[in-house]
C-alpha positions in Angstrom: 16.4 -17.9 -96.1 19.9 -17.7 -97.1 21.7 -14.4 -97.3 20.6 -10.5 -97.7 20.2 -8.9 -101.2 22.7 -7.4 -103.6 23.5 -4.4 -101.9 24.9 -6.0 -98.8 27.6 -7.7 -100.9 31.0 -7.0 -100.7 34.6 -7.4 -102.8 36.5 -9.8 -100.9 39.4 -8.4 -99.0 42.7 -8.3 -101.0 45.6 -10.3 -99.8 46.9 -13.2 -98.3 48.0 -11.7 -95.0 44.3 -11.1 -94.0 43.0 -14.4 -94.7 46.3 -16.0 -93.0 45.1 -14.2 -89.5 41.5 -15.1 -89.7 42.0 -18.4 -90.7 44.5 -18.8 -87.9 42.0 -17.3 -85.4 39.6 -20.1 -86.4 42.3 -22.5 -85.7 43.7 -21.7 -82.2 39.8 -21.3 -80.9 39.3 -25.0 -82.6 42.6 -26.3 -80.7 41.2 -24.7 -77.5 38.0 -26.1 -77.5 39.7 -29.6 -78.5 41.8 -29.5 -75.6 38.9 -28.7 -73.5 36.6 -31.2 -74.7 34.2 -28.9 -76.2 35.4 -30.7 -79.6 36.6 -34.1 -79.1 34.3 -37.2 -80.4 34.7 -40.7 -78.9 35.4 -43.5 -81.4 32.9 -44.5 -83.5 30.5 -47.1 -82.3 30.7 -49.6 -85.1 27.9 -52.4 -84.4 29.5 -55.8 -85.8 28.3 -56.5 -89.6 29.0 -59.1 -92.0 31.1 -58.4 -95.1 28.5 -57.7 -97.5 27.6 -54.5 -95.4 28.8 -51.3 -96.2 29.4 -48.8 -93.4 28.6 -45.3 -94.2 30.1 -42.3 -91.7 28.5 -39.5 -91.7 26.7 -36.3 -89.3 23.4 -35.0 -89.2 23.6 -32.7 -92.5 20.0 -32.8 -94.1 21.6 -33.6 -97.1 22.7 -37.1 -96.1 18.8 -38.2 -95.3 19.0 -40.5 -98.0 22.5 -42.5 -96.5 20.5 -42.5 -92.8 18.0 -44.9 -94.6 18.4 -48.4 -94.0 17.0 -49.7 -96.9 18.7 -47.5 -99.5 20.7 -50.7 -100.7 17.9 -53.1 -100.9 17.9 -55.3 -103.9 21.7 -54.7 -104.5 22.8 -57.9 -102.3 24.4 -55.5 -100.1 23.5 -53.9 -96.7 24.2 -50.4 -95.4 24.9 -49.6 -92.1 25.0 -45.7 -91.5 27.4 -44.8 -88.1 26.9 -41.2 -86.8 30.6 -39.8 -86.3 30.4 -35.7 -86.2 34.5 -35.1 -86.1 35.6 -35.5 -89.2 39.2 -36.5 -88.3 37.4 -39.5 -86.8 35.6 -40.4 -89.8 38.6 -39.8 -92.2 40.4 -42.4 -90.0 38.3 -45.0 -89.6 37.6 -44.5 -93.7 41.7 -45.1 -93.7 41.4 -48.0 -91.6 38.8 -50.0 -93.4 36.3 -49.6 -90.6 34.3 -47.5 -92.8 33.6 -48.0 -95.9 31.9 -44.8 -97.1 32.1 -41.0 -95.6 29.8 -38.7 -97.1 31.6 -35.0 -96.0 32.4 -31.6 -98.0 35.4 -31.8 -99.9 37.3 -29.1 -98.0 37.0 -32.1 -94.7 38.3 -34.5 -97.8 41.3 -32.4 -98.0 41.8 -31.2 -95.1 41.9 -34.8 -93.6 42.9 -36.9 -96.2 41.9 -39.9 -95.8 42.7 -43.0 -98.0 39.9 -42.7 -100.3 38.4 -41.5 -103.3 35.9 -38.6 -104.2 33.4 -40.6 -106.3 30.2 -38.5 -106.2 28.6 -35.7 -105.1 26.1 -34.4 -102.9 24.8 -31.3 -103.0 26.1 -27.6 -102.5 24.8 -25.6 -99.5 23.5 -22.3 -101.6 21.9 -20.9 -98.1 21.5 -23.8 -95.4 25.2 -23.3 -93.9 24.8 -20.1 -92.2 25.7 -17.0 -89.9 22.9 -17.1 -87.3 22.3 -13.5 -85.0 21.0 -13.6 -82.0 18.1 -10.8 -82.3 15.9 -12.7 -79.3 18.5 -11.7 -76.7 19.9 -8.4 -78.6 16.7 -7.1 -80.4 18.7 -4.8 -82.6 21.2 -7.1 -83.6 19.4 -7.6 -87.2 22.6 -7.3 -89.7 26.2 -7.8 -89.8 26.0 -3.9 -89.8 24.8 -4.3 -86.8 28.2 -6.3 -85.3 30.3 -3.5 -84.7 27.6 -2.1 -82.0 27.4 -5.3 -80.5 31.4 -5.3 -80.0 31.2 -1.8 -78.6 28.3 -2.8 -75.9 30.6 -5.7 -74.7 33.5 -3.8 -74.2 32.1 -1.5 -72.3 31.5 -4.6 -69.5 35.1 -5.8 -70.7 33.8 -8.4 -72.3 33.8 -9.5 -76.4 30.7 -11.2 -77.5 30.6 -14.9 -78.0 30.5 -16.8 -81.5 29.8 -20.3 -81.5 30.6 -22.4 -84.5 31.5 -26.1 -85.1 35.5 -26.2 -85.7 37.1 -28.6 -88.0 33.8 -28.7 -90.1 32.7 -26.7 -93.2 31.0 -23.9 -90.3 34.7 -23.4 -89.9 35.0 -23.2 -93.7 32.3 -20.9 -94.0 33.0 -18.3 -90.9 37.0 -17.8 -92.5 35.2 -17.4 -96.0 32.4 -14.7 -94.6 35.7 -13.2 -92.3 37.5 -12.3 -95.5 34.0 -10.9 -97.8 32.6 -8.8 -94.9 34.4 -6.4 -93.2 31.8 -5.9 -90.4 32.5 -9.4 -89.3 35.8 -9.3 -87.9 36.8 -12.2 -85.7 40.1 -10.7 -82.9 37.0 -8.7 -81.8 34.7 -12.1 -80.8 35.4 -14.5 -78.4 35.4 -17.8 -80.9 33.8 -21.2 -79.3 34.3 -24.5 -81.2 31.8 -27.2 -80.7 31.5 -30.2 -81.8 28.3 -29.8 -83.6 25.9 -27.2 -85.1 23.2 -28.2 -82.8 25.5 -27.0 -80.3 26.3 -23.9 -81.5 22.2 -23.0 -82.1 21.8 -24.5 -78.5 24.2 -21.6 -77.4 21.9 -19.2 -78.4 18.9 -20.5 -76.8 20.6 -20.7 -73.3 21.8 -17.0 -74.1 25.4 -18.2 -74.0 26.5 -17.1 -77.7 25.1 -13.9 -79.5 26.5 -15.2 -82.6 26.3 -18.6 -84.2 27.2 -20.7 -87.1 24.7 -23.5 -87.9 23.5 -26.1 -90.8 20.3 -27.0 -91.8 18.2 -28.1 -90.1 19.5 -25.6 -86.9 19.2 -22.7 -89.5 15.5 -23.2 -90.6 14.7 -24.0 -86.8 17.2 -20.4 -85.8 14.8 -18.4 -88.2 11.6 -20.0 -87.1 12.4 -19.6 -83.1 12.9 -15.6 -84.2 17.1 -15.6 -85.1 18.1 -13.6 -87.6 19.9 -15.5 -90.5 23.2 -12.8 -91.5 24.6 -14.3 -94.2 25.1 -17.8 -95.4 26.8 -19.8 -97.8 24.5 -18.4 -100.8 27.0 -15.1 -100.1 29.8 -17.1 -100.9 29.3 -19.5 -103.4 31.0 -22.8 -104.2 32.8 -22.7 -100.9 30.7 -25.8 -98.9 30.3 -29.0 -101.6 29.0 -32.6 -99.9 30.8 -35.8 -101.6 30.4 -39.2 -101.3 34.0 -40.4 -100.5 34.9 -44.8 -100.8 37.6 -46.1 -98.9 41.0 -47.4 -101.1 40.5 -50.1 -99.6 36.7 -50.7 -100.6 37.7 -49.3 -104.2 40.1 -52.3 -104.6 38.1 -55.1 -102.8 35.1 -54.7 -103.9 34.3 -51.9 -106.4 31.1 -53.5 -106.9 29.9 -52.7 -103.7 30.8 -48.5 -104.2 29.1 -48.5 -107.5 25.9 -50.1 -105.4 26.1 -47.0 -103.2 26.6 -44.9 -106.0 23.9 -46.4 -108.4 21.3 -46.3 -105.5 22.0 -43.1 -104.2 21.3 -41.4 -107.4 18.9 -43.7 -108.5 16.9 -42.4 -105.3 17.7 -39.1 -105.5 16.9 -38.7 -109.4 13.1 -39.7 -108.1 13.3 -37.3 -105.6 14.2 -34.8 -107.5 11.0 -35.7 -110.3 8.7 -35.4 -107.1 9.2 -32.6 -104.9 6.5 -33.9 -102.2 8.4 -36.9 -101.5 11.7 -34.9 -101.2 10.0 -32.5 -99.2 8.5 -35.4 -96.9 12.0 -37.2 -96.6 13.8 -33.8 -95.5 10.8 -33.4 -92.4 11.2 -36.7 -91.3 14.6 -36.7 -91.1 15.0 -33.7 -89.6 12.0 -34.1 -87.6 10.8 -30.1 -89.3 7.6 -28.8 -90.6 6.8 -29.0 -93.8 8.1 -25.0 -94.0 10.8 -25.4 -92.6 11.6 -28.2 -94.9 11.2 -26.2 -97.5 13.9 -24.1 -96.4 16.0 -26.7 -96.2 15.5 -27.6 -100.0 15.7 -24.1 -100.7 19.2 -23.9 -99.2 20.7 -26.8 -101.4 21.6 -27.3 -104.6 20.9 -31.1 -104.8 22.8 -33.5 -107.2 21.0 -36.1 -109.5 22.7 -38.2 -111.5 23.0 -36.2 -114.9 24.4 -32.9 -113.1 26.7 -35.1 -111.1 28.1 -36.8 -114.0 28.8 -33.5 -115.7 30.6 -32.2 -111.4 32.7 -35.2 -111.5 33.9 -35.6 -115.5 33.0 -32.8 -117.7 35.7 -30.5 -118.4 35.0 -26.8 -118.2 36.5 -23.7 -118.1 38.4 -21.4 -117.0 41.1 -24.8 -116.0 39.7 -27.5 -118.9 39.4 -29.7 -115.5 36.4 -31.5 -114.1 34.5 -29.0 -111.8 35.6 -31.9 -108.9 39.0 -31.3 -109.3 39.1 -27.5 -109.9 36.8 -27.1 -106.6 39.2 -29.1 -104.8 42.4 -27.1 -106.2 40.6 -23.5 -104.8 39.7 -25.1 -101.4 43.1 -26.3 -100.7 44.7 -23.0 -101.4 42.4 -21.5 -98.6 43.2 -24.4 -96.5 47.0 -24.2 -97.0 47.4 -20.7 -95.7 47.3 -21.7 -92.4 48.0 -25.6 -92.8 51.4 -25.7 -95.2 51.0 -29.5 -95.2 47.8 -29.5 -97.1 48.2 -30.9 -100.4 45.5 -30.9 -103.2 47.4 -32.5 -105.6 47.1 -35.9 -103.0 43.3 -35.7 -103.6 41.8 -38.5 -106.1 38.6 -38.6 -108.0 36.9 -41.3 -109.5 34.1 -39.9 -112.1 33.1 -43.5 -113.5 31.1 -44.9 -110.8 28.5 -41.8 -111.5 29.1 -42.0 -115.2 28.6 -45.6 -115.8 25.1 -45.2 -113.4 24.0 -42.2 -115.4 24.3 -44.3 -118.7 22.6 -47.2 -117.7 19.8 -45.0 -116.6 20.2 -42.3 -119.4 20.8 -39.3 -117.4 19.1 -36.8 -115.5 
């Protein structure tokens, strides 16, 4: 999976003027589909829970099987309760609020939204599984992003531009202004942009022959290439641009840290086993996504997952070229993507808390 070889890589257009008008493409076809309803999400549907429960908020992104598990906190004296929310305005707010407790998101949705909490871990980093999905079933010879510019020509001789689904205000978003400014087939004023609210929608699109063009996450993407879709690019063409984070709410941090470094401790202490056992990662990532045991392995092959050693090192090891934690720097090149087109976005608002993961990783001496 993931994206083509060397030779289809490309210098990323110069300029701020370019990225501006893609990026603000991206964000008038997101308010459109919000004001239609093709974005909105309802509140979230918190169930009532007692105070030593900890609501996590999160989507359907393979790489937060482990959160979706209801016994992840068993034998900390706490209780997780993991709340499906896929807008991640919602999720930011009801972090804010103190409805939430955790969000698990990317870290461009942590600044973008800014919500009152802190970045204390992280993920995983989609190398492949966030991706640029063609729709060769319907268009057999649509098999490259080479291939775009003939696609734009057949629609416009019915007067039409082909259709390009993708989930706005989400890292697909992220991605599709990132591939918009490295590939100079894939140019955006010539598509007719769709948000969504979710990546299953977008795949969904294709598959009712709705959208010739489609930005999707894992597990849509190893389901795309399986049904016959033909997987453009992904993130694995730009790198470092989609990073998952665990993110605790202010108001969690100052209540009850005990109950983030919980999270935190049992996350990794689940993940570092994974991790030592790729059968039982492999199993987890099929039955959560409900795949195959291939297209599972697509999945882990799309992700660069986090144990606790190499997220102690993300979140508090300084390293070049800034002598910053890779956290901080990450979140510094993000928001100066993000604030071409919002001016308001401010990376310098964005806290980090590395100690949670570093006091874990020394009581269980690293991974």
């Amino acid at each position: 999976m993931g994206g083509p070889g060397t030779a289809w890589r490309r210098r990323r257009r110069p300029g701020t003027w370019t990225v501006s008008c893609v990026v603000a493409a991206l964000a008038a076809a997101c308010t459109a589909g919000a004001e239609s309803g093709g974005s909105g999400c309802a509140p979230s549907d918190i169930p009532d829970h007692d105070d030593r429960t900890i609501v996590i908020e999160g989507d359907p992104w393979s790489g937060y099987a482990l959160f979706r598990d209801p016994d992840l906190l068993d034998g900390t004296g706490y209780t997780s309760l993991y709340v499906e929310q896929l807008c991640q305005d919602v999720r930011a707010a009801d972090l804010s609020a103190g409805r939430a407790g955790i969000e698990v998101t990317t870290l461009d949705q942590y600044v973008l939204n800014r919500p009152d909490g802190v970045v204390v871990g992280v993920i995983d980093q989609s190398e492949g599984a966030d991706a640029l999905v063609l729709n060769t079933v319907d268009v057999d010879y649509l098999r490259t992003v080479d291939d775009l510019p003939r696609l734009v020509d057949d629609f416009r001789g019915r007067d039409r531009r082909p259709v390009l689904a993708y989930t706005g205000n989400s890292p697909s978003q992220m991605l599709l202004d990132e591939l918009a400014n490295t590939y100079d087939e894939l140019r955006l004023s010539e598509f007719d942009l769709v948000s969504v609210d979710q990546s299953a929608t977008a795949y969904q699109m294709m598959v009712d022959h709705e959208a010739q063009v489609a930005v999707v996450w894992e597990p849509d993407t190893s389901a795309a290439q399986a049904a016959g879709y033909t997987v453009a690019l992904s993130s694995e063409d730009v790198p470092d641009s989609i990073v998952d984070v665990i993110v605790a709410g202010r108001d969690l941090v100052d209540r009850d840290p005990d109950a983030v470094a919980a999270v935190v401790s049992a996350f990794y202490t689940r993940m570092d086993g994974l991790l030592a056992s790729p059968d039982d990662l492999e199993r987890l990532i099929a039955e959560d996504g409900g795949l195959d045991r291939q297209a599972a392995e697509s999945v882990i092959a799309g992700i660069k997952l986090y144990g606790s050693g190499d997220a102690d090192a993300f979140m508090n090891d300084s390293v070049f070229p800034l002598d910053q934690p890779q956290v901080d720097q990450s979140i510094n090149a993000i928001g100066a993507v993000l604030a071409l087109v919002h001016p308001d976005v401010d990376p310098g608002r964005a806290e980090t808390d590395g100690s949670f993961v570093h006091n874990h990783t020394t009581r269980a001496g690293g991974s």
